[in-house]
N, C-alpha and C positions, 0 to 999 in steps of 0.2 A: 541119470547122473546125480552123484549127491551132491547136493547145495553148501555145505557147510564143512570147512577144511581145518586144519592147524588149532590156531589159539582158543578160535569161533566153537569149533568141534566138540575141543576139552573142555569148555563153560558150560556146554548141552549137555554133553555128557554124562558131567559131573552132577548136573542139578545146579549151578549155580545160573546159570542163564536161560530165558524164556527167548524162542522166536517171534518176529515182529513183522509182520510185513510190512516190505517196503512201501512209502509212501502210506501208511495208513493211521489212522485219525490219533495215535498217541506218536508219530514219527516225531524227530526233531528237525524234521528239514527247515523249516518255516525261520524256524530261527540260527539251523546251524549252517547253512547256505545264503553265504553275504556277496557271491560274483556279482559284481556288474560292469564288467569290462567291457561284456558286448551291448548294453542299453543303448549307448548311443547311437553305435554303427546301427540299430535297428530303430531306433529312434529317427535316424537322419536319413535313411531309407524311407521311412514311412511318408517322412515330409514332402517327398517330393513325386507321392503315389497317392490322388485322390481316391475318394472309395472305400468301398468296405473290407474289412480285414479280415481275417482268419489267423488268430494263434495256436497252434497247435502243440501241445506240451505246455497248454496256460499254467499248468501247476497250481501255487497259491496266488495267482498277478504279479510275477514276480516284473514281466515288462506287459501284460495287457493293461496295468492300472495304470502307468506312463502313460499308455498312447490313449486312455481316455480321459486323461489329465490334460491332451493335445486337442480333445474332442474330436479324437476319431471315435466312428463306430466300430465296433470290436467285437467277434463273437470268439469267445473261447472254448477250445474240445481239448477232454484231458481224458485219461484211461480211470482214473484214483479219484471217484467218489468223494473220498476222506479230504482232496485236497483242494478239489472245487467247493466244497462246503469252506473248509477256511478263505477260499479265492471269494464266494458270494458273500461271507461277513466281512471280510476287510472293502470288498468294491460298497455295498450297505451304510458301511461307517464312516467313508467317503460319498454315499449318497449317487453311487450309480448302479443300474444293475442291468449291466447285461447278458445276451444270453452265454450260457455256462454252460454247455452238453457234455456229458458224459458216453465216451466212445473209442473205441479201437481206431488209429489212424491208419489203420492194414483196412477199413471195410465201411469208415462212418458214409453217409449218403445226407446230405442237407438241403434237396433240393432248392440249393441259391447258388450262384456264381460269385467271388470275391474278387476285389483287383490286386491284390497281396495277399500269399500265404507266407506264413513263417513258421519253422522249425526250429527255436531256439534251443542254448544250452547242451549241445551235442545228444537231444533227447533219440536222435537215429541209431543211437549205439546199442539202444534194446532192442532192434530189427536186427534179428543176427542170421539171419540169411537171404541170398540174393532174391527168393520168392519174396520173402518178408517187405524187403525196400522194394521191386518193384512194384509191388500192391499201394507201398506209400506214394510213391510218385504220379501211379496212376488216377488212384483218388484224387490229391490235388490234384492234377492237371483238369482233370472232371469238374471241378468245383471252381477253376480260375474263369473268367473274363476272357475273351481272346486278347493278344497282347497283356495279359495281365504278369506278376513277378514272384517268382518262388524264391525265397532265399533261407536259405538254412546253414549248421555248422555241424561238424565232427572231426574227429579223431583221425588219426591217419596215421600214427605211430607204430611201429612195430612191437608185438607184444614178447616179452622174452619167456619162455615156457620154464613153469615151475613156482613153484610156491616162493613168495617173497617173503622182506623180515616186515614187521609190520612196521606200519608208523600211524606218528598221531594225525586226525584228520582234521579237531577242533578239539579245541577246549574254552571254557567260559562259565559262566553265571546266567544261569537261566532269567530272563526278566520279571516274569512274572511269578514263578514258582520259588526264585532263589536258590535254585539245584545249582550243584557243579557238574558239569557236563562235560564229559573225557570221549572221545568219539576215537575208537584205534582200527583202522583197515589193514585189513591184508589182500593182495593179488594170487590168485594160483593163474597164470599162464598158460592156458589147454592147448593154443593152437597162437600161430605168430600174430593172427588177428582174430585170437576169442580167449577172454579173460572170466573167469569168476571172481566176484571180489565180497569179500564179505567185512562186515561192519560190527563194529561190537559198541555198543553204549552204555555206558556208563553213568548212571545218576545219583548222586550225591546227597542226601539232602532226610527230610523227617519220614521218607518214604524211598528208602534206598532200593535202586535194582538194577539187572543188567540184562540186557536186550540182544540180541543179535539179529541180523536181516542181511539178504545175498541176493546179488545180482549177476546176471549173464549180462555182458556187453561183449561191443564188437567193433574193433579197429576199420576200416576203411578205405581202400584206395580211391585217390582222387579219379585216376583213370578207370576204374569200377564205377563210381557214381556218375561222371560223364557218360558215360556208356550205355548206361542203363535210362539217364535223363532224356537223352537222345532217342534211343530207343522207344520212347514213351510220347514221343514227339516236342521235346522243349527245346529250345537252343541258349547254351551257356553263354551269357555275357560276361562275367568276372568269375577269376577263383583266387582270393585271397590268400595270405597265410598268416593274419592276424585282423582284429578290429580294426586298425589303423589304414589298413588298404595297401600293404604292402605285398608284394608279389608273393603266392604262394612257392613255398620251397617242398620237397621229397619228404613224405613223414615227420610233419609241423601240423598243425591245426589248420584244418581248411574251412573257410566260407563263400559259399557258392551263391550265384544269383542269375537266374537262369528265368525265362520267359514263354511265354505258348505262345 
């Protein structure tokens, strides 16, 4: 399948745009990724879960460096090299450091058990198939505590099939470089739960260029990830449909918390 569609396409094409992979060590995410709607909910979670953690999808510490701000012990697994290196200098210049593994959440092996795993950030949306997540579920459960808590988010939207019009995803003033930073996505729609989405960046500044990077994701049902939880041997205590703890509704944002 080709990765790169519409606007993204004609800038390759043409020679005006380089590809970038996602998530790697000149990415913007670090700075162009300011969500924290869901810290707290996993913040307030945490608190009332003694024991050791697991975050999975630590990315740069966007919530591991919270929770050892809380003085939990934390160990973080992420796929991107490039981003656990920014996650190990930022926890350094806060003066912590813990462990930071690099690893597929479809196969990692740590032989320790945690009393909380977490999937933040709807990071399950790059399992795009049903082998994909049960591999993930089964890992953790492998790796929980008996009684211990899995809680994670995603998508549950339906995806509408075909190429969208783009739009902007960020814009801003780089901090330290003082670049303008234009970030424009587009969706192409494959299937009503699998979208390709690609990104184009734009950088502004004494060293101008323009980047592109694509990702496959994948939308969700709620009664799909129950099913497969179950199946794996957990049992579902909550399914939210926002941070706030409000009942989940049909194709809203769902977060799950679920127990072995």
């Amino acid at each position: 399948m080709e990765q790169f569609f519409g606007f993204a396409k004609e800038l390759l094409d043409k020679g005006i745009a380089t590809v970038e992979e996602i998530y790697g060590e000149n990415n913007l995410y670090d700075f162009s990724i300011q969500f924290t709607d869901d810290l707290d909910f996993y913040l307030e979670l945490a608190s009332t879960i003694p024991g050791k953690i697991l975050d999975i999808g630590c990315g740069t510490g966007r919530l591991l460096i919270p929770l050892l701000e809380q003085g939990r012990e934390v160990v973080g697994l992420d796929y991107s090299a490039d981003m656990l290196k920014i996650a190990r200098d930022k926890c350094e210049a806060y003066g912590y450091s813990p462990a930071l593994i690099q690893g597929d959440m479809r196969e990692f092996s740590l032989n320790e058990q945690f009393n909380l795993i977490m999937i933040p950030y709807h990071s399950l949306i790059y399992m795009t198939t049903e082998q994909d997540r049960l591999a993930v579920f089964q890992r953790v459960y492998e790796h929980l505590q008996p009684g211990g808590i899995f809680a994670f988010d995603f998508d549950t939207r339906v995806v509408k099939i075909g190429v969208s019009f783009p739009w902007i995803g960020f814009q801003g003033i780089h901090p330290f470089t003082n670049e303008v930073i234009l970030q424009v996505v587009q969706e192409k729609g494959l299937t009503t739960n699998l979208r390709l989405l690609n990104q184009v960046n734009y950088r502004f500044g004494k060293d101008p260029k323009v980047t592109v990077e694509s990702s496959l994701e994948a939308t969700i049902s709620a009664e799909h990830v129950q099913s497969l939880l179950e199946q794996v041997g957990f049992q579902v205590e909550a399914m939210y449909g926002n941070y706030q703890k409000e009942a989940y509704q049909n194709h809203s944002e769902c977060i799950v918390v679920a127990r072995k």
